[in-house]
N, C-alpha and C positions, 0 to 999 in steps of 0.2 A: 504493500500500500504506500504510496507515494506521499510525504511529507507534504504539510498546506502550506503553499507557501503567499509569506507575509508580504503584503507590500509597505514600501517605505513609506514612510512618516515623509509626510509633504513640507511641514516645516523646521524638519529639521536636515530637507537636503536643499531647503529656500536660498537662492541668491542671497545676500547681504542690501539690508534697506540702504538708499540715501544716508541715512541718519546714521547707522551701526558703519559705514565706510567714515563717514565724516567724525565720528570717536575715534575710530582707529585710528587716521591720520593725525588728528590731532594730541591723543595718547602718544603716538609716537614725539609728535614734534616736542610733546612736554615732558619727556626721558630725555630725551635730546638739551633741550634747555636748561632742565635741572642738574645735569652730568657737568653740561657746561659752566653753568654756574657754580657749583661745587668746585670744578677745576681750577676757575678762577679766583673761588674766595682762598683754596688751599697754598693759589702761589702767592697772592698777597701775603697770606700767614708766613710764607715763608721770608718776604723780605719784611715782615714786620719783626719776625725772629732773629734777622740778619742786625737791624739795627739795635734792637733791644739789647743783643749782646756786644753790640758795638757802644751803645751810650749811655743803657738805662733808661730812667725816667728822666735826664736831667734836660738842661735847658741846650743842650748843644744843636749847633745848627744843622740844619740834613738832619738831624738824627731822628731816635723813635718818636720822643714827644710832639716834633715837629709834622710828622708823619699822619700820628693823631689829630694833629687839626688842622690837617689840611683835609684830612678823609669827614672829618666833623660836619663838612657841606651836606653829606651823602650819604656816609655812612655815621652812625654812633658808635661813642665808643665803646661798651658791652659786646657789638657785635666784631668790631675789630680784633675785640681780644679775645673771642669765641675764633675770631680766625687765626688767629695767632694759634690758641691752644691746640685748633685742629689739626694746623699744621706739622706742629712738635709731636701731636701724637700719632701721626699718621709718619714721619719720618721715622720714628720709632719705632714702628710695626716693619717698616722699609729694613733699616736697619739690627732689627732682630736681638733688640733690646729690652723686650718687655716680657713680664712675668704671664705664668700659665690663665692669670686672674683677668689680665690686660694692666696691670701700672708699668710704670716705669719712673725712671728717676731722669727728671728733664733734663738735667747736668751731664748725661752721658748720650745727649744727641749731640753728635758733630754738624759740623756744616761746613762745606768747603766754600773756599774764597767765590764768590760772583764774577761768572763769564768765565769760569772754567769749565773742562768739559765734564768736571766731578759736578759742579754745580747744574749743566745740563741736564744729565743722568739724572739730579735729583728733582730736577721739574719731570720729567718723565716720569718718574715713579708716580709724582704728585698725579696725574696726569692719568696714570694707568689706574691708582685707585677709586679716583672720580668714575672715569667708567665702571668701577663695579660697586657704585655705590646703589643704596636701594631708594625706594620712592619716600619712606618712612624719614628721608636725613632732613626734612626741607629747613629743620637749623644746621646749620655750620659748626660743629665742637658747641661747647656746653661753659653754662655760666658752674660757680665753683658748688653751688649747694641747691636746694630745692630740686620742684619737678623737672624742670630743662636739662638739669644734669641728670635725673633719675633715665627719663627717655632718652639721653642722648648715652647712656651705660648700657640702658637695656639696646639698644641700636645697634652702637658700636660690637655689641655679644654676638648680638643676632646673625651682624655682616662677616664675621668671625668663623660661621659655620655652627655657634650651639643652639642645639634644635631647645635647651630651656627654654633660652631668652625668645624665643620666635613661638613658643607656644605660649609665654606671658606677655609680649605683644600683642597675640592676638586676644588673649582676655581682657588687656588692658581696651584694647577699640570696642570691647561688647559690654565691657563694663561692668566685667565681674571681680576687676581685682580693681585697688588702687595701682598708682605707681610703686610704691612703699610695699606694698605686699608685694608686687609683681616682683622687684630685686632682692624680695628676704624670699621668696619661693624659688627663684633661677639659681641666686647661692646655694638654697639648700640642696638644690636638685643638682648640681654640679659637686659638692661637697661630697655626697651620700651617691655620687654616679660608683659604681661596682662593687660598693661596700654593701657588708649586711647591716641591716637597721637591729641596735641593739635595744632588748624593753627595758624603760626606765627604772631605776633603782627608786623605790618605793623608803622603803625603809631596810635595814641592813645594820648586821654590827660591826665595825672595824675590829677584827683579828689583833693588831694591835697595839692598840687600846681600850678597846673595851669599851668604846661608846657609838653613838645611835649616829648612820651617816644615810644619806640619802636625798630624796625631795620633801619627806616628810617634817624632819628637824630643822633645814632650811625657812623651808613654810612656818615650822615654831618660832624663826628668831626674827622674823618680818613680822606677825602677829606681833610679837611682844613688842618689836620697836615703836610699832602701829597703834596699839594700847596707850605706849609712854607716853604719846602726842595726842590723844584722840580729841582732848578738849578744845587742842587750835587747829583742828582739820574743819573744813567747810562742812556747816550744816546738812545741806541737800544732801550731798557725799557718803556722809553720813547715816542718812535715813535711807538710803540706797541699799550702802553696807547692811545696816539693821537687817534687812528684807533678805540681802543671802547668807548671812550668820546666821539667820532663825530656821533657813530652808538646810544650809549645815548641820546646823543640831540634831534637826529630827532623823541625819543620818548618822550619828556617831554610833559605834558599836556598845553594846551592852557594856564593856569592861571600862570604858571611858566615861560613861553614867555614872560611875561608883564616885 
């Protein structure tokens, strides 16, 4: 008996509308643009790094701080030094200085003199990692603390190869994680990558000495600190606490009743 055969799905062997051609070209041109632009905030970083180490912050002429206000028309300064920092850390990844985590120590980026062909090379690099940069960079390196730095950590991971960070990325757009959770879960998940997960020590005796170590005792000596204070801790706080101490008790074991 001969197999019934299916016919295709008409709209899913449909030519492409007007409208889905005209995203695509333009998806394209906007990869295109943002590589480019990323290429070019990277080589600025790079001669803003060139000066920096040439003068500092100081008042010297041509130097960095001059640099900074003359970009002040155009660009701010936050973001110049988000280009700066990009740079340093992107030669550093070049140069194959930086730890399994991603730091490094920015005193062990070199830089060769400008308009040499070391210097070349290192616009090239600059140049080759913009191309494989992702859609998610559309800031340039990361201010020193806060969210900006959280997503430009979690980015930098991601473009890296760890499939953590690109699975907390994507939580982070749906909106199930914070930022804050999303790099204390990609740590974890990196930390604990081919290890066994051990069960937490509850309570336990120290061998010795002969006293009680654990999460248990811990948790005794934060209560008790917590007790010392209780009358200058916040009200509200307070009658919070009340509500799971009471819901604690009624689970203490008989021998703790006594």
């Amino acid at each position: 008996m001969k197999a019934a055969l299916t016919k295709p799905d008409k709209a899913a062997v449909a030519k492409p509308s007007p409208m889905l051609r005209e995203i695509d070209a333009l998806t394209d041109e906007l990869v295109i643009s943002l590589r480019t632009s990323v290429d070019l905030a990277l080589r600025i970083g790079l001669r803003l790094l060139h000066l920096y180490r040439e003068t500092g912050e100081n008042e010297a002429p041509g130097g960095f701080k001059a640099a900074l206000e003359s970009m002040d028309k155009r660009v701010n300064r936050s973001t110049a030094y988000r280009w700066l920092n990009a740079a340093t850390a992107t030669i550093a990844r070049h140069q194959e200085i930086t730890a399994a985590d991603g730091s490094f120590d920015p005193d062990e980026v070199t830089l060769p003199a400008p308009g040499t062909r070391e210097w070349l090379a290192l616009e090239k690099a600059l140049t080759k990692a913009a191309q494989g940069t992702s859609l998610r960079r559309l800031l340039i390196g990361s201010a020193a603390t806060g969210d900006e730095s959280r997503m430009d950590e979690l980015i930098t991971r991601s473009e890296a190869g760890d499939p953590h960070a690109e699975a907390m990325l994507d939580k982070v757009a749906k909106g199930e994680l914070t930022l804050v959770q999303a790099i204390r879960a990609a740590a974890g998940a990196k930390a604990t990558k081919n290890k066994e997960r051990r069960d937490p020590v509850y309570l336990d005796i120290d061998g010795a000495t002969g006293q009680p170590i654990g999460l248990f005792p811990k948790c005794l000596v934060t209560l008790s600190n917590t007790f010392a204070h209780w009358e200058e801790l916040d009200e509200s706080a307070r009658a919070e606490a009340r509500k799971a101490w009471k819901a604690l008790v009624s689970k203490l074991p008989d021998d703790l009743r006594r």
